[in-house]
Wavefront OBJ file of the C-alpha trace (Angstrom):
o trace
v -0.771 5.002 20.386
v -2.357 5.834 17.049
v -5.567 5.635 15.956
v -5.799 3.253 12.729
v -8.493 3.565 10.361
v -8.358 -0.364 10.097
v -7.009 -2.646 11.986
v -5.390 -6.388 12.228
v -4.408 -7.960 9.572
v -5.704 -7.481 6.111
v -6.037 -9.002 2.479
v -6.355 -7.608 -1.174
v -9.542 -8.689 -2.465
v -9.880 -10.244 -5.878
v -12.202 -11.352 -8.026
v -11.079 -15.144 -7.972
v -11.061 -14.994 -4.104
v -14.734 -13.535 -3.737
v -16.440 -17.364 -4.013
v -13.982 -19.092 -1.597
v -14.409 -16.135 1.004
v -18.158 -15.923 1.066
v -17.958 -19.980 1.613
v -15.489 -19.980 4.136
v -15.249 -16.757 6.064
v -11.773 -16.257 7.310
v -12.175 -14.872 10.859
v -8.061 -13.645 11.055
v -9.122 -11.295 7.903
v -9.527 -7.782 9.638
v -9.796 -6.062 6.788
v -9.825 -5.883 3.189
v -8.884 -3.754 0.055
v -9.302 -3.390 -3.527
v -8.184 -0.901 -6.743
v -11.096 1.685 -6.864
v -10.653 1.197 -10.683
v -11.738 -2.121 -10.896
v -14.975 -1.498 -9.071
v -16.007 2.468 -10.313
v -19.563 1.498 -12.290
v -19.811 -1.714 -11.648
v -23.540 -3.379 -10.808
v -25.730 -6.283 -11.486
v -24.468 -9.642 -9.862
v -21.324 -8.691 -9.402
v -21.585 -5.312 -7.548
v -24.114 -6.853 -5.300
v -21.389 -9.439 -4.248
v -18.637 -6.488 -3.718
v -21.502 -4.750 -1.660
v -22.058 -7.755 0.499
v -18.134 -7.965 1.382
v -18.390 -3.630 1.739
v -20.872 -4.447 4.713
v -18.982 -7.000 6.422
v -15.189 -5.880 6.229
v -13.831 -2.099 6.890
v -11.740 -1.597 2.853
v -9.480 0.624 1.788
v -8.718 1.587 -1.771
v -5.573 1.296 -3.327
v -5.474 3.339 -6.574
v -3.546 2.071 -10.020
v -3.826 5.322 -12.368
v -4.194 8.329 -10.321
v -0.458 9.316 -12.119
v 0.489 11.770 -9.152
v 4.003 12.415 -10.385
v 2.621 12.783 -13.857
v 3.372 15.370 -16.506
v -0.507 15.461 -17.970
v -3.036 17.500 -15.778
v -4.379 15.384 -13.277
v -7.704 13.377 -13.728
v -9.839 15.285 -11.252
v -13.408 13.050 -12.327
v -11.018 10.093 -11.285
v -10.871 11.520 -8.268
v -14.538 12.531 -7.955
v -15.542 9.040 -8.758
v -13.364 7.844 -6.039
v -14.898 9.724 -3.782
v -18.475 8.767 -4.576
v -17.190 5.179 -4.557
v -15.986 5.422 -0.685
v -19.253 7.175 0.333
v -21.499 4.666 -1.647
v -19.504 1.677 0.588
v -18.349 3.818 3.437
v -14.681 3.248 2.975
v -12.390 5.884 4.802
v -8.649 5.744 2.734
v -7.536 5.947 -0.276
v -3.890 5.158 -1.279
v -1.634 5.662 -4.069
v 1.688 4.972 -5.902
v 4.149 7.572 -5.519
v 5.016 6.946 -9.462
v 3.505 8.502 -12.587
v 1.402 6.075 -15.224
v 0.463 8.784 -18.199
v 1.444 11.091 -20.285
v -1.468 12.052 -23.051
v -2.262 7.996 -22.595
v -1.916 5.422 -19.857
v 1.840 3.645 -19.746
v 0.653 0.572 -17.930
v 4.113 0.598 -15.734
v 4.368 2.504 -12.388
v 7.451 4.709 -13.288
v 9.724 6.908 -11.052
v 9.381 10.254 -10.227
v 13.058 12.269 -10.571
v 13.992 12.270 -7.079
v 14.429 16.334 -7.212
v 13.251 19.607 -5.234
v 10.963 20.494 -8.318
v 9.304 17.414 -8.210
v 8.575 17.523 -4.615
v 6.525 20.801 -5.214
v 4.619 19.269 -8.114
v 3.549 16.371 -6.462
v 2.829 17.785 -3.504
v 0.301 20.865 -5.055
v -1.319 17.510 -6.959
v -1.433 15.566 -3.763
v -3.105 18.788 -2.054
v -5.206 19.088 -5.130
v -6.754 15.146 -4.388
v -7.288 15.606 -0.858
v -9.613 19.074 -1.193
v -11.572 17.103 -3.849
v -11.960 14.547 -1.284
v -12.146 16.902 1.791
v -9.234 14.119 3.329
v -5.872 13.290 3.864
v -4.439 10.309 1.571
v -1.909 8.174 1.960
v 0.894 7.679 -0.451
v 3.253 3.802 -1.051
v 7.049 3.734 -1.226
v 7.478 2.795 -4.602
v 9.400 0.172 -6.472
v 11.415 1.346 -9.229
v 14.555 0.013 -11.452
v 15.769 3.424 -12.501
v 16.673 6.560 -11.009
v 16.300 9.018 -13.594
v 17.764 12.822 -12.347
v 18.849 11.921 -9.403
v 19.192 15.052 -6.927
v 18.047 13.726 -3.876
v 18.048 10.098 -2.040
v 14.977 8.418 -2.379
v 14.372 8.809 1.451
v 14.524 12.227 0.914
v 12.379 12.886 -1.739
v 9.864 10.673 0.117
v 9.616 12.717 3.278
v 9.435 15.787 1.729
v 6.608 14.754 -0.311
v 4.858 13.692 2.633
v 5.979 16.250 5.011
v 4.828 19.643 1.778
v 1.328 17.708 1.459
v 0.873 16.555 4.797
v -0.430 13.214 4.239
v 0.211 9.910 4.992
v 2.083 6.723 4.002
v 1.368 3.707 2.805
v 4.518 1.527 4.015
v 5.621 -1.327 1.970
v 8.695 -3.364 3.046
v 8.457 -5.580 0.096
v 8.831 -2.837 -1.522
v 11.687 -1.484 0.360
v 13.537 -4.546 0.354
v 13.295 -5.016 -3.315
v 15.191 -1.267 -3.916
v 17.796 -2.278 -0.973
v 18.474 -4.793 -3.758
v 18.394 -3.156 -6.791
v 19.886 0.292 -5.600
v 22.596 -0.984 -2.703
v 21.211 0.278 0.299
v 20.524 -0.908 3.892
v 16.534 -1.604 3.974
v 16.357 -1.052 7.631
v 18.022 1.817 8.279
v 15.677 3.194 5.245
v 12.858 2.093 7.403
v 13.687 3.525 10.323
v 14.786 7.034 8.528
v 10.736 7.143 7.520
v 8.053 9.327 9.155
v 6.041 6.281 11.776
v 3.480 8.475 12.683
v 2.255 8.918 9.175
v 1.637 5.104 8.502
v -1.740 4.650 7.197
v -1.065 0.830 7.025
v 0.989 -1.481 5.842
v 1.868 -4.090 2.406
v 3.239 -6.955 2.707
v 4.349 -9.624 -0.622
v 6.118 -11.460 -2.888
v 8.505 -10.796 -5.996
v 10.729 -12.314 -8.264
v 14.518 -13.062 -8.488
v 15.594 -11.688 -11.994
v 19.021 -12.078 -11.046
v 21.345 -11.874 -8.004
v 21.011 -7.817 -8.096
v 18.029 -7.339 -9.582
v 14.457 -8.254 -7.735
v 11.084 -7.507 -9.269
v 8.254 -6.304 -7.716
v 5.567 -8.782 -8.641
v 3.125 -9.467 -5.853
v 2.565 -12.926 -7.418
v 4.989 -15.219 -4.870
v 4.805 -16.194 -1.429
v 6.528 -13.437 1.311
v 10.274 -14.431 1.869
v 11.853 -14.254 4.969
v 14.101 -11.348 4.843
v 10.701 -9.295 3.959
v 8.829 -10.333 6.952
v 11.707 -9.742 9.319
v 11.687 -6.164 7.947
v 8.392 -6.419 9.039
v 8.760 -7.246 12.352
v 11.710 -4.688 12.574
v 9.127 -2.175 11.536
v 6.701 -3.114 14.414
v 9.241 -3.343 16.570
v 10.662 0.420 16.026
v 7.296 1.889 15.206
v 4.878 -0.089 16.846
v 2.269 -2.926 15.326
v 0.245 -1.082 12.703
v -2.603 -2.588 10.125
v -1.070 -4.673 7.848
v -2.223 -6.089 4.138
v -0.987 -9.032 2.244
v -0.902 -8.130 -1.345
v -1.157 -11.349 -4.048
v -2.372 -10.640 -7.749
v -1.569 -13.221 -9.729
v -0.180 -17.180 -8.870
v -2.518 -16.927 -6.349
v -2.917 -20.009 -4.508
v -5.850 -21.650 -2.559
v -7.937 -19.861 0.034
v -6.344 -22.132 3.014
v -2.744 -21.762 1.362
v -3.219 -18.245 0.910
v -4.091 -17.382 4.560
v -1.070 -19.070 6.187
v 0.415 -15.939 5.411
v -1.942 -13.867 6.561
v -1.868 -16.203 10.035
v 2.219 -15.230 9.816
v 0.771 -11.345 10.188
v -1.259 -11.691 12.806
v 1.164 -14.111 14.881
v 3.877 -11.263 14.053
v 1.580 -8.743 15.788
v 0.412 -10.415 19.101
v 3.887 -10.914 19.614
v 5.161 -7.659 19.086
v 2.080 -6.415 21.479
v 3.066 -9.212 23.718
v 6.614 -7.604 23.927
v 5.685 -4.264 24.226
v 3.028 -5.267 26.988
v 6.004 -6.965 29.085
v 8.442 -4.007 28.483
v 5.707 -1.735 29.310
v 5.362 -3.830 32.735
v 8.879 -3.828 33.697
l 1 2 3 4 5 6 7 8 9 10 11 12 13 14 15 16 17 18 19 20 21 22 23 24 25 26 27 28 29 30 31 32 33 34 35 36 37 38 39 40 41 42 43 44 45 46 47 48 49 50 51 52 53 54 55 56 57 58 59 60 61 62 63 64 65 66 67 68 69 70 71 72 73 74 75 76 77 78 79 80 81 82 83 84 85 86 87 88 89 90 91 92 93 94 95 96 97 98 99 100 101 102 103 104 105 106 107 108 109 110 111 112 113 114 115 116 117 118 119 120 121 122 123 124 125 126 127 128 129 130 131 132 133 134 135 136 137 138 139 140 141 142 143 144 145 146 147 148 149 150 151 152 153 154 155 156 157 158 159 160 161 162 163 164 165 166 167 168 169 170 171 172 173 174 175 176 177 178 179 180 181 182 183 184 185 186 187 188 189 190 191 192 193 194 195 196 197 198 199 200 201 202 203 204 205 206 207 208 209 210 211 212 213 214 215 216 217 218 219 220 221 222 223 224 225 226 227 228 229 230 231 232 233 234 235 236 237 238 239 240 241 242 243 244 245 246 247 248 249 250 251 252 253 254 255 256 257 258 259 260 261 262 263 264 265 266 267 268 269 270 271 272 273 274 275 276 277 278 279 280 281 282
């Protein structure tokens, strides 16, 4: 089995969550994670209260404007304030969107990368380029997208050779994939099971938006439906129960409301270890 840098189940911490958490204490929350961009610099009252949540929970960091696929050079004091930011609160991942957010200025949309051969090798010499700054492997999230723009290769394809050339990991998110089995006509599980299992960091799990019968987008700001947590559970079941994150960022609900999803993750888990405990038995 493999050895998780967290563990459980996990939740994205915001800023409007940080009271109701320090008053109530959710015991099911394994682990937690935030955007290293919203917490570079920051001190007084505030970064005291981030600290206090940095000693109690293991967090990983889930970047918003690294711009791996982008055309610009890449932002190499981002990186080196990333990495003073995990060794300040002893956090062991970063993550990223395989997208680009810049050119010469900041887009403020996660676009695709041109699933081709060329843009494997430049992503992959940028990815290589992050992890000697931060003498460690990343990981890297399927992406959402809405276009396909030069097209050469499927977008499982380009995927696994990006992780494959740079040898790092993934960060899996089935929302994620379900929303481009929509959009793009594919079948989300056998896209799951065509990815690299041994390479999952950990997992996201959330919400989106019905723009229309063929078109979902990728929101984060509505509860999990049910055809996203069976992919889940598909994806424990063929890979095995993993670390798992519930992702909300805006509409976000009360604390108790809120964790009845999280509760869904870890009940999804003991019973996929449950399983595998009895198969293993027989």
């Amino acid at each position: 089995m493999r050895d998780y840098v967290v563990s459980g189940a996990g939740l994205g911490l915001r800023r409007t969550l940080m009271g109701p958490l320090v008053d109530h204490p959710p015991p099911q929350i394994r682990f937690m994670e935030v955007a290293p961009e919203n917490w570079i610099g920051v001190g007084g009252h505030l970064g005291r209260g981030f600290r206090a949540f940095t000693e109690k929970y293991p967090f990983t960091l889930h970047g918003l404007s690294l711009s791996i696929g982008s055309p610009s050079s890449l932002d190499t004091n981002l990186v080196k304030d990333i990495r003073k930011l995990m060794q300040e609160h002893g956090m062991s991942l970063y993550t990223e969107h395989l997208t680009y957010c810049s050119d010469d200025g900041h887009l403020y949309d996660l676009m695709p990368i041109p699933f081709t051969p060329e843009a494997v090798d430049y992503v992959v010499a940028r990815v290589q380029q992050v992890q000697d700054i931060l003498g460690q492997r990343i990981a890297l999230e399927n992406a959402s997208y809405y276009a396909a723009p030069q097209q050469e290769m499927s977008e499982i394809e380009f995927i696994n050779a990006v992780l494959e050339g740079a040898d790092c990991d993934l960060l899996l998110d089935v929302n994620n994939i379900y929303v481009n089995s929509v959009n793009h006509r594919y079948d989300a599980e056998e896209f799951l099971k065509a990815l690299p299992g041994e390479r999952i960091a950990y997992c996201h799990v959330a919400g989106h938006y019905n723009e229309a019968d063929d078109l979902i987008v990728d929101t984060h700001g509505a509860d999990v439906i049910d055809p996203v947590w069976k992919l889940l559970d598909t994806a424990y079941d063929h890979f095995g129960v993993f670390p798992t994150l519930l992702e909300r960022d805006f509409n976000i609900p009360p604390l108790p409301e809120l964790l009845t999803e999280v509760d869904m993750i870890c009940s999804m888990q003991s019973q996929q270890r449950t399983a595998h405990e009895q198969l293993v038995k027989t």
